[in-house]
N, C-alpha and C positions, 0 to 999 in steps of 0.2 A: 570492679564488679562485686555486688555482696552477692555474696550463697549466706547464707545462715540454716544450720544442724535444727531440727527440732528436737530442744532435749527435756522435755515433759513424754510424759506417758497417760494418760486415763487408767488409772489403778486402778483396780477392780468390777469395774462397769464394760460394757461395751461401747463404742467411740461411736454408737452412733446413738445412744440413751437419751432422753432427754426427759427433763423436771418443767412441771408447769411452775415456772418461777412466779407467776402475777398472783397465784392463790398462795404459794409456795411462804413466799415472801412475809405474807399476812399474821402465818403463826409462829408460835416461839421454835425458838431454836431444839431441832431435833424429833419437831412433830408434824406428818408429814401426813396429807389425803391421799387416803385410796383411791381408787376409781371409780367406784361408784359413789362413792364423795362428792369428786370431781364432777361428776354429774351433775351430782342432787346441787352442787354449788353454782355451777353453771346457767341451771335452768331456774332457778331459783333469784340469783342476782344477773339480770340481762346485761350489767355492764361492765360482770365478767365474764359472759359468755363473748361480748362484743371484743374483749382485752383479750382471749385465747386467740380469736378470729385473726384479730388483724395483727395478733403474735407471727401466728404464720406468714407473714405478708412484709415483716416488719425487714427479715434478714438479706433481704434481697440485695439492697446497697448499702447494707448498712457497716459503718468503718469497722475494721476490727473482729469482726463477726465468725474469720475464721481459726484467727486465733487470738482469743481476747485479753491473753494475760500480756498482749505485747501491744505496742503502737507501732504497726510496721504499716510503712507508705503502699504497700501493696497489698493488702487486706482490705478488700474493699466488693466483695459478694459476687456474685452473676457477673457485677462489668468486668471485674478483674480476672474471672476465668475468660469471658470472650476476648478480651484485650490479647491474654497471654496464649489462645488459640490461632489469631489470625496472626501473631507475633511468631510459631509455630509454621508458619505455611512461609508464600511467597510472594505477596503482594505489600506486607507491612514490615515496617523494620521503625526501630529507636535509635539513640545514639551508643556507639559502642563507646562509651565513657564508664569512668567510675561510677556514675551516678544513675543508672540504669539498672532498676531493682527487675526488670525485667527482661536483661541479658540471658536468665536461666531457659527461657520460653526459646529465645533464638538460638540460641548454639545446645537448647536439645538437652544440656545437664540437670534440666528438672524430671528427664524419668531417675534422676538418684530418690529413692524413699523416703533416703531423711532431710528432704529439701524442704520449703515452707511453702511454695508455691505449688507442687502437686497436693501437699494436705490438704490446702485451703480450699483449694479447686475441687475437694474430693467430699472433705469435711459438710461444707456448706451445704451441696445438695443434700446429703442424708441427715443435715440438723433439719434442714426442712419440711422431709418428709417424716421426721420423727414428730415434728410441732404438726404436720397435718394429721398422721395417725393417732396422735395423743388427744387431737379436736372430735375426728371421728369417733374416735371412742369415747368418747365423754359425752356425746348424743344417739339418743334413743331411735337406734335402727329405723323402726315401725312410725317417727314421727311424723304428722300430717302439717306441723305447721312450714307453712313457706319458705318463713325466713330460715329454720333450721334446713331442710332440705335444699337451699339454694349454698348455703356455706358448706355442708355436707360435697355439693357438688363443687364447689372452688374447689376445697381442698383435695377432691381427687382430679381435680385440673394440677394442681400444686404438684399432686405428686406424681403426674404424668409427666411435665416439663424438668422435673427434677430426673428422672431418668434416663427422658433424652440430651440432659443435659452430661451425663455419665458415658453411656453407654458407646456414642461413636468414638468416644477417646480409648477405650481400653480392649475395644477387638475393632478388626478387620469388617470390612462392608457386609450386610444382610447377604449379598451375592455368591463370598465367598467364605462366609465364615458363620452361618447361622445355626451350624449346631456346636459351635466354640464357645468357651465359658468367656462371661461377660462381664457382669457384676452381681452385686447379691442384691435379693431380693427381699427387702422389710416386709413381710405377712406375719399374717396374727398368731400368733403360737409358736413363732421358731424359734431354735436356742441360736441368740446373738454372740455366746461368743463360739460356733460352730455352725457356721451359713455359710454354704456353699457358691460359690459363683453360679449364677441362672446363665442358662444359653442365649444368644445371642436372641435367637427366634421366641425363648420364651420372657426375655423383658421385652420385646415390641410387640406380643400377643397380652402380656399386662398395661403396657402402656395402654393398647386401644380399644382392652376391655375397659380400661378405667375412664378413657376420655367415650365411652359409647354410655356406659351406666351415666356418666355427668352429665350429658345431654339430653338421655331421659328427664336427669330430677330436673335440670333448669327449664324445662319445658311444663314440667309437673307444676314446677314453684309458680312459673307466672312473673317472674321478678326482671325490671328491667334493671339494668347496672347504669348505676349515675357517676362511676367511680371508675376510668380504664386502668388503675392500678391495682384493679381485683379482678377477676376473671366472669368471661358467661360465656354463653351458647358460640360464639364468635371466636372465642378463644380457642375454646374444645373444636371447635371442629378446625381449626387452623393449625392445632397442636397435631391430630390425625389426618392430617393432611402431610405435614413431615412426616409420622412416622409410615405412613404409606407408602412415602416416596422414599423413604431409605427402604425399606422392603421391596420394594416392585409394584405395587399395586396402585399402577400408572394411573387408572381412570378411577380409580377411587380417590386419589390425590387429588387428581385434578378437580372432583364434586366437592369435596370439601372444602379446597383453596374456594373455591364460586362461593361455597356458604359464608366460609369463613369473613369474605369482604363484602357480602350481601350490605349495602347501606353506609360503604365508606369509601372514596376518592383520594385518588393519589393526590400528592403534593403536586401543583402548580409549578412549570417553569419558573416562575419568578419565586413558588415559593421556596424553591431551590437553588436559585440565584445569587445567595445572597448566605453568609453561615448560616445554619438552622439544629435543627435534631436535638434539643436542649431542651427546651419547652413544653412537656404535653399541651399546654391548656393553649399552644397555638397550633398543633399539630394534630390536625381533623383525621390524617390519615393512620395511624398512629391504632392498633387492634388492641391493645396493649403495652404498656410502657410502667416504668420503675417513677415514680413521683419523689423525687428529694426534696427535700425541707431544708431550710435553714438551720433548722435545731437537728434536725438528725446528723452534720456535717461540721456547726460549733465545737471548736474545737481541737478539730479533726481536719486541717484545709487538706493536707498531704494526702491521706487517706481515701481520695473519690476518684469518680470516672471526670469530672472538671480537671482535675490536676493534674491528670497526665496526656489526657484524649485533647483535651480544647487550647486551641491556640493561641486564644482571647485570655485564660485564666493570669491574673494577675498575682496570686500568690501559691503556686504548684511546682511540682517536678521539672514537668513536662519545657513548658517555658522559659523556664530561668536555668535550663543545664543540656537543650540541645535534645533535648527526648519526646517534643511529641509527635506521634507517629507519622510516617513518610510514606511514599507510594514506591513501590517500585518502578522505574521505568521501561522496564519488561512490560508491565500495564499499561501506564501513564500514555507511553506513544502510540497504544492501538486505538486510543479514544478518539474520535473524529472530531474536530475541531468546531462542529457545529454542535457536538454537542454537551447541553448544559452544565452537565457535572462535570467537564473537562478543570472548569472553575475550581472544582472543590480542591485543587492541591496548587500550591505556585508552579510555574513552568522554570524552565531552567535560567531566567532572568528575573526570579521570583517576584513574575507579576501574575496575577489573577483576577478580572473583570469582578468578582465576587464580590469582591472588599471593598469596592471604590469608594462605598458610602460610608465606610467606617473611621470613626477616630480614636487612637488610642491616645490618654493623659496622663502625662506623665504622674504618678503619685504625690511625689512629694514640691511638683511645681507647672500646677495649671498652666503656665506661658507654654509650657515643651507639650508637644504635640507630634502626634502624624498619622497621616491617613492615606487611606489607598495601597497603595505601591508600599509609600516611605513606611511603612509599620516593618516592613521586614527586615530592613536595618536598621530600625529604631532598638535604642536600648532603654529600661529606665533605670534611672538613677538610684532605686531600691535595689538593683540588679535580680529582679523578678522578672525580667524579659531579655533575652539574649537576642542576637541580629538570627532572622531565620534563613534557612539553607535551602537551594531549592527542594522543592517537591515536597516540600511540607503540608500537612492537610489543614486547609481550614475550614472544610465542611460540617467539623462540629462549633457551632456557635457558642455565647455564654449566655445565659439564662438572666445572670442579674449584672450583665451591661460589659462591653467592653474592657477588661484589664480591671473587672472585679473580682475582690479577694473572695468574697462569697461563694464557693465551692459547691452548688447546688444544682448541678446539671441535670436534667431527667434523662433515661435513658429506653429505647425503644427495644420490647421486647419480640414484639410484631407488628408490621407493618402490613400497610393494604400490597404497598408492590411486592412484597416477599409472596404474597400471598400470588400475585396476578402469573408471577414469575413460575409458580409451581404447579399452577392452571397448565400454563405455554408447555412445559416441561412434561406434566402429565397426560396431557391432550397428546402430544408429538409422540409420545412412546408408547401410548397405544392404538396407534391406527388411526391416528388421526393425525395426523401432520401437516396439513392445510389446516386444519381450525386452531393447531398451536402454535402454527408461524403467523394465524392473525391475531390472535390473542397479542403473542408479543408484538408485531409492527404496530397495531394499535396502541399500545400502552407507550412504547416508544416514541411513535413519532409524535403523540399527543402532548405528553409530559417530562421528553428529555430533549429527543433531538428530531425538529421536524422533517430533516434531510435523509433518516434514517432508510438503510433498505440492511433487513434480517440475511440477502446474500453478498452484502457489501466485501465482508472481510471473508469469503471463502470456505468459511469454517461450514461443517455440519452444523444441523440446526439445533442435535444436542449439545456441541462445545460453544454455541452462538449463544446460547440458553446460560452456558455455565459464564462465561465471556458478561453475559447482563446481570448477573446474580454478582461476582465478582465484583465492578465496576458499583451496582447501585447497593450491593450490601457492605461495602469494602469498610473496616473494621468494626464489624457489629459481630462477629464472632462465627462467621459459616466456614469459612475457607475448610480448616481440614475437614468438618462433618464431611463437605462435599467432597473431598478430594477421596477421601476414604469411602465413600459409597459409590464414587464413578471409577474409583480405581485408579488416581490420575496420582503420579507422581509430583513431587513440590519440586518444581524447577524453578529458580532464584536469578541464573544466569546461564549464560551460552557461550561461555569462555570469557575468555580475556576481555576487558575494555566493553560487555554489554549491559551493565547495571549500574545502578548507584547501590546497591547493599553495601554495607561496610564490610571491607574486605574479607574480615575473619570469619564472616556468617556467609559467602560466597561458598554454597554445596546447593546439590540437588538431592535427593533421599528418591529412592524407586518406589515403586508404587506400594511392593511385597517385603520391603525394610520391616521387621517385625519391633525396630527400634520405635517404632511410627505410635507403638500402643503404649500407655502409659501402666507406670508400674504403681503397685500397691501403697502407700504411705506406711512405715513399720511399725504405728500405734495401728493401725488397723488390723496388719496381720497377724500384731502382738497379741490382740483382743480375740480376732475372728478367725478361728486357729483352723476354720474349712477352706480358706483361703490358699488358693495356688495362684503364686504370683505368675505376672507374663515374664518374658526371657528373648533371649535370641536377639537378634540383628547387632548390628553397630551403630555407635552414634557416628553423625557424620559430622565430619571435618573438611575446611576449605579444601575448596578444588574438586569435592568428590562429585563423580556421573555430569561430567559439561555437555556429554552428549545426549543427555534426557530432553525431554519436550513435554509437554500439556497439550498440545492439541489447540493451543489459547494464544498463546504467547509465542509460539513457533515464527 
C-alpha cells in the first residue's frame, strides 16, 4: 500500500494564490504585472487573453496538477478526485494489493492531513477557482463585448463546479448541517491566510448566485459553444440543478435538469452495449466532458483516468496489477438481467455480452489474440494486462483502440441521463410523484431496459431513483455526494460470505460517522490560520455495523 507524507509547504503565500504564469513566463526574472497590467495585456493581445481562458480549463485532467513537483500515478485532477470518491462509498472497490495508490480512499486513511490524496482532491478545485478569479479580474466588469462576457460567465460556471466539487466532502447533508462550517470561500478582498470556513448554506447560496448571474451573461453574449469542454447555458443550469437538489429545492431541481438537457439524447442501447464513455466527439449525450489530448498525457501514461478506470488500457495500473475498478455484488445482483448495463461488469464467470466484438493484440506478437470472453484470461506477454477477475468493469472503453498505450480517455462531467435522473428525483419529492416515476419509466425502458417496471424491486420510488443513479452513474464520482445528502449510510456487506469487497475494506460507516467528512490538508491550515479542522468519529475497520442497510441493497 503507498501512503506517501506531503513534505513541502507553500512558504509564505497562501495555498490557494496563484500567478498568471503565460504572461508571467514572458518577462525577465523577478519582474512581475500587476493587475491592471494584466488587463491592459489581456485585452490588448487576444491571444493572451485566449491562453488565461483556456488556462482555467486546462487543470481538469491534467497529470500532475496537484502536486507538480512529483510524478505520482494518482494526480490526475477532477478524475482522480471522482475515482477516489466512489472508492470511498460502496459500490466500487480496487485491488487490495501493493499496487493500489488508491487503497487510501478505501480503507478511509486519507482523512490523515498529511496524505497526498486529500491535498490533491482539495488543492486542485481551489487552483481553479484562483485561475478563474484571476480571468475575472483581469476583465473589465462593465464590458459589452460578447466574447468577453461569455468567458466572464464560464468562469463563474468554473467556479461554481469547483465548490460543489468541495463542499459535500467536508460537512454533513444541506438537511442536517446547513448552518455548519464548510469551506472557505475565495471573495474579493479577504485575507487568505485568515478565511474562515463559510456555512454550509452560504457556499450553496454562492454557488447559485454565481450559476444564476452566468446564465444572465450567456444569454446577454448570444454565444453558442462549439466546444463541450467549456461550459454555457446547459451547464449552469445542470450545475444548479445539483445544487438545488442537495438543498431541497425539489422543483427547482427538477426545472433546471429539463433546461439543462433541453437538445440532448441519451445514449442508445446499443450505444451502451458495447465499452464507451471515452470519447466525446462520439458521445452526443455527453453536457459536458474533460477532452484529453494525446500531448496533455505524453509522457505521463500512468498518470490518467485511462490507466486506472479502463479495462482496455494497454500501458496503465489499472490492468497490468489487478486494480481496475469492480462492482460490488451488493449492486451487481439487483440489476435485472434484461437490462443493458448489466454488461458493463463481467458476471461471475467473467463473461459479458459487451465485448463480443472486441480484440485484444497481443503487443509484442500480432499472431496472439483474443476476443470476447477469452480477453479476460488473456495475458500479454508485455505483462501490461493481467487475467481479469470477475465483476470487473468494462464500461469504460479506450478512445484510441483496444490494449492501446495512448492514455487519452475523455471523461464525462455531465451527462444528459444525470440530468433526466434528477428531473425523476425532483418531480417525486415535490408532489409530484406520478410525473417522476414517468420521467424515470420512460428514460429506462427507452434506453436501458425495455422490461423495466420502477415497482419491480420494492423499493420506494426515492431509493429506486437513488438504486438508477448508482447503477447508470456507477464510477463517475456521485456515490458519497448522495449518500450524504440522503443520509444513507455506506453499506459494503451484510455479513459473512455477501460481497466480493476484499476482505479488509469489508465495514459499513453509519450515516452520522463524523469520520464521513474530510479533514483539512496541513499546508492549508498551515497558511489559512481561520481554519477549524472537522474531528470526531472513527475510521472504520473490517466487520464494523453488518447490520446497516441502504434501503438499495437490502
Amino acid at each position: 500500500m503507498k501512503l506517501y507524507k506531503i513534505s513541502f509547504l507553500l512558504a509564505g503565500v497562501a495555498l490557494l494564490t496563484v500567478g498568471c504564469k503565460d504572461i508571467d513566463e514572458q518577462l525577465p526574472e523577478g519582474h512581475y504585472l500587476h493587475a491592471d497590467q494584466v488587463t491592459e495585456t489581456n485585452l490588448a493581445v487576444p491571444a493572451r487573453m485566449q491562453a488565461s481562458f483556456a488556462g482555467v480549463f486546462n487543470i481538469m485532467a491534467k497529470p500532475y496538477a496537484g502536486i507538480p513537483t512529483s510524478s505520482r500515478a494518482d494526480d490526475f485532477g477532477f478524475v482522480m478526485a471522482a475515482l477516489s470518491l466512489d472508492l470511498e462509498g460502496a459500490d466500487v472497490f480496487g485491488g487490495n494489493n501493493n499496487y493500489n495508490w488508491f487503497s487510501t480512499a478505501s480503507e478511509y486513511s486519507n482523512r490523515n492531513p498529511n496524505y497526498a490524496n486529500p491535498f490533491i482532491r482539495y488543492k486542485v478545485p481551489y487552483t481553479q477557482i484562483g485561475l478563474a478569479n484571476e480571468f475575472i479580474a483581469s476583465m473589465p466588469a462593465d464590458s459589452d463585448v460578447p466574447e468577453i462576457i461569455n468567458q466572464i460567465a464560464q468562469c463563474r460556471v468554473v467556479r461554481a463546479f469547483d465548490y460543489l466539487a468541495l463542499a459535500p466532502y467536508f460537512q454533513f447533508g444541506y438537511a442536517t448541517a446547513a448552518d455548519q462550517p464548510c469551506v472557505p470561500l475565495l471573495k474579493d478582498g479577504i485575507d487568505f491566510s485568515d478565511n474562515p470556513r463559510a456555512s454550509v448554506k452560504d457556499v450553496y447560496e454562492y454557488v447559485i448566485q454565481e450559476l444564476t448571474e452566468a446564465i444572465a451573461q450567456f444569454e446577454k453574449a448570444g454565444i453558442v459553444r462549439t466546444n463541450r469542454a467549456y461550459t454555457d447555458e446547459h451547464v449552469a443550469y445542470g450545475l444548479r440543478a445539483r445544487a438545488n437538489l442537495a438543498i431541497g429545492k425539489y422543483a427547482e431541481a427538477a426545472a433546471d435538469a429539463a433546461k439543462a438537457a433541453e437538445g440532448f439524447t441519451p445514449a442508445s442501447m446499443a450505444d451502451v452495449s458495447e465499452p464507451a464513455f471515452c470519447d466525446m466527439s462520439k458521445e452526443s449525450n455527453w453536457i459536458w466532458g474533460i477532452n484529453v489530448s494525446k500531448a496533455l498525457v505524453e509522457g505521463k501514461e500512468y498518470s490518467t483516468s485511462s490507466s486506472w478506470i479502463s479495462a482496455f488500457c494497454g500501458d496503465g495500473y489499472g490492468p497490468a496489477t489487478d486494480n481496475v475498478p469492480h462492482i460490488n455484488t451488493l449492486l451487481y445482483n439487483k440489476i435485472p438481467n434484461t437490462d443493458v448495463r448489466k454488461g458493463w461488469w463481467l458476471d461471475a464467470n467473467c463473461h459479458s455480452p459487451n465485448w463480443a466484438n472486441l480484440t485484444w493484440v497481443d503487443p509484442q506478437d500480432n499472431t496472439v489474440k483474443a476476443t470476447g470472453d477469452e480477453i479476460a484470461p488473456f495475458e500479454t506477454s508485455d505483462g501490461g494486462k493481467v487475467a481479469f477477475v470477475p465483476y470487473t468493469n468494462i464500461k469504460f472503453g479506450m478512445k484510441s483502440g483496444i490494449g492501446s498505450t495512448i492514455n487519452d480517455n475523455d471523461w464525462p462531467l455531465m451527462r444528459v441521463e444525470e440530468m433526466i435522473l434528477i428531473q425523476a428525483e425532483g418531480l417525486a419529492k415535490s408532489g409530484q410523484e406520478a410525473q417522476g416515476r414517468q420521467v424515470l419509466e420512460n428514460f429506462v425502458r427507452t434506453y436501458r431496459d425495455p422490461a423495466y417496471d420502477s415497482n419491480g424491486r420494492g423499493l420506494s420510488l426515492a431509493d429506486e431513483i437513488w438504486f438508477q443513479r448508482r447503477v447508470e452513474l456507477w464510477c463517475e464520482g456521485f456515490f458519497m455526494s448522495d449518500a450524504k445528502r440522503l443520509g444513507k449510510p455506506i453499506v459494503r456487506f451484510h455479513g459473512a460470505d455477501t460481497t466480493n469487497f476484499p476482505e479488509d475494506w469489508q465495514f459499513n460507516v453509519a450515516a452520522d460517522n463524523a469520520y464521513l467528512n474530510m479533514r483539512f490538508p496541513t499546508t492549508e491550515m498551515n497558511n489559512n490560520h481561520g481554519i477549524i479542522d472537522n474531528s470526531g468519529g472513527t475510521q472504520p475497520v473490517k466487520g464494523d455495523n453488518p447490520n446497516l442497510r441502504d434501503g438499495v441493497t437490502d
